[in-house]
N, C-alpha and C positions, 0 to 999 in steps of 0.2 A: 819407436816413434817418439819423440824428441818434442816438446812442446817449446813453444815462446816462451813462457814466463820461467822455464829452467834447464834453457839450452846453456847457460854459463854454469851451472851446478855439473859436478865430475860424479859419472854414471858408480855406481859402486853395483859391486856381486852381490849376489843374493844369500854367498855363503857368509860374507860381512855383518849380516843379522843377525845370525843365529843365535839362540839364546836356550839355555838349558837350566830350570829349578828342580829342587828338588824339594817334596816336604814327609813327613812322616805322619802318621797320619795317630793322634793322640785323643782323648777320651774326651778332649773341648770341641773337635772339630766336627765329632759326629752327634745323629741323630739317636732316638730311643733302640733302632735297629740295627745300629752300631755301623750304620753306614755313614761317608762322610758326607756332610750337608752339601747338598748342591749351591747354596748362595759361596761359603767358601768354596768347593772347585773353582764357581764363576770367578770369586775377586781375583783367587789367583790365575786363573785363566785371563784378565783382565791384566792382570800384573807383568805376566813372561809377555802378550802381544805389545802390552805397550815397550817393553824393553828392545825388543826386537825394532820395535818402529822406531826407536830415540836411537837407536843403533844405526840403522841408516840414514835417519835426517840430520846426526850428531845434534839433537836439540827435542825439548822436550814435546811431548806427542798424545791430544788427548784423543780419549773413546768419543766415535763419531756415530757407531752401531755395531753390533752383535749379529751378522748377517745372521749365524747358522749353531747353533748350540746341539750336539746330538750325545745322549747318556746312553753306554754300549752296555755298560755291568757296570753292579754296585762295585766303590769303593768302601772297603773297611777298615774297621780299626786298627793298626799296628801294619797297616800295608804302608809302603814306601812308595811315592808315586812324585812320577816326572814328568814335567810338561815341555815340551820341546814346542819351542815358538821360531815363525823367520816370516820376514817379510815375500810373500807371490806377487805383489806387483806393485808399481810406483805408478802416480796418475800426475795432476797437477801440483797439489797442495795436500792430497791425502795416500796413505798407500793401506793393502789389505794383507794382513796379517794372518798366518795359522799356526794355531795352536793343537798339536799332538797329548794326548794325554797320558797314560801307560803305568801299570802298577809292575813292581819290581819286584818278582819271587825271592827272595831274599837264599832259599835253599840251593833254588835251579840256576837264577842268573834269568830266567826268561821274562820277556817284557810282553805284557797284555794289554792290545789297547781298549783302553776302557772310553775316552769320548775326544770329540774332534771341533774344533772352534773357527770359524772365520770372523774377523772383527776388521772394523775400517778406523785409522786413525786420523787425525789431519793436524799436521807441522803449523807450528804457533809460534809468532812473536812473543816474548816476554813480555815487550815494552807495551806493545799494539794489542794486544792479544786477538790478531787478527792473523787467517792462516797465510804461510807461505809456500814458496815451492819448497818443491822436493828431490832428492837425486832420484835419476831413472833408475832403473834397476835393469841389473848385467844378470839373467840367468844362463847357467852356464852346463846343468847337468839334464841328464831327458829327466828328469823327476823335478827338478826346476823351472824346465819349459812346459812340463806339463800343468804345474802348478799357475804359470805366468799366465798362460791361457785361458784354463780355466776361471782365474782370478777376474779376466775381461768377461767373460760372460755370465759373472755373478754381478757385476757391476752395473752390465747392461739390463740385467733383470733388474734389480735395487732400484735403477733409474727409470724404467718403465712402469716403473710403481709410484711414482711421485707426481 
């Protein structure tokens, strides 16, 4: 579905978002229990969604909400951990982003995911600093339709709350 205000904007894939950090996790970033502090996950959780979103709107993308924050396992000291972000759905002027979390066995190779993020961004004039549209978004794989989808019925909730 195709809106008025960004039927002239060219749809991009949802693979076009993608974004991948990585950080290590060092003796500044944790807590007494040498887990890593939840406010830094969050910025950087904050950080790979927004990259993802400025990746599809080619233009810069602030935090609109934090739909869904869920902590699966500590993160610890000296773990390796990667946040895998990508745009699930394009609206008018905002789209909704997720964020994968996952610590890196450094021995195994095995990835654990440790927590999962949905955030809403919404596409900004520089000049205006007022939102614009956005490209629609092309998903293209079942894990990308499924995500598309889902994306519309967390929105629908969001919006029934307002």
């Amino acid at each position: 579905m195709v809106s008025i205000k960004n039927k002239n904007l060219k749809p991009k894939k949802a693979s076009s978002s993608k974004v991948e950090m990585m950080e290590y996790i060092m003796p500044a970033d944790t807590n007494t229990l040498g887990n890593l502090n939840g406010g830094k996950l969050m910025y950087w959780i904050d950080i790979a969604g927004a990259l993802a979103a400025a990746r599809h709107c080619n233009n810069i993308c602030v935090t609109a909400e934090v739909d869904r924050l869920t902590f699966k396992k500590p993160i610890k000291l000296g773990d390796i951990v990667r946040l895998k972000a990508s745009v699930n759905r394009a609206f008018n002027t905002s789209v909704e982003t997720g964020v994968r979390v996952e610590v890196e066995d450094l021995k195994t190779g095995e990835l654990i995911h440790t927590n999962s993020a949905y955030l809403t961004f919404v596409n900004i004039d520089k000049k205006t600093g007022k939102s614009i549209p956005v490209p629609q978004l092309i998903p293209e794989t079942s894990e990308e339709k499924r995500r598309y989808k889902e994306a519309l019925k967390r929105r629908e909730a969001r919006l029934s709350k307002k």
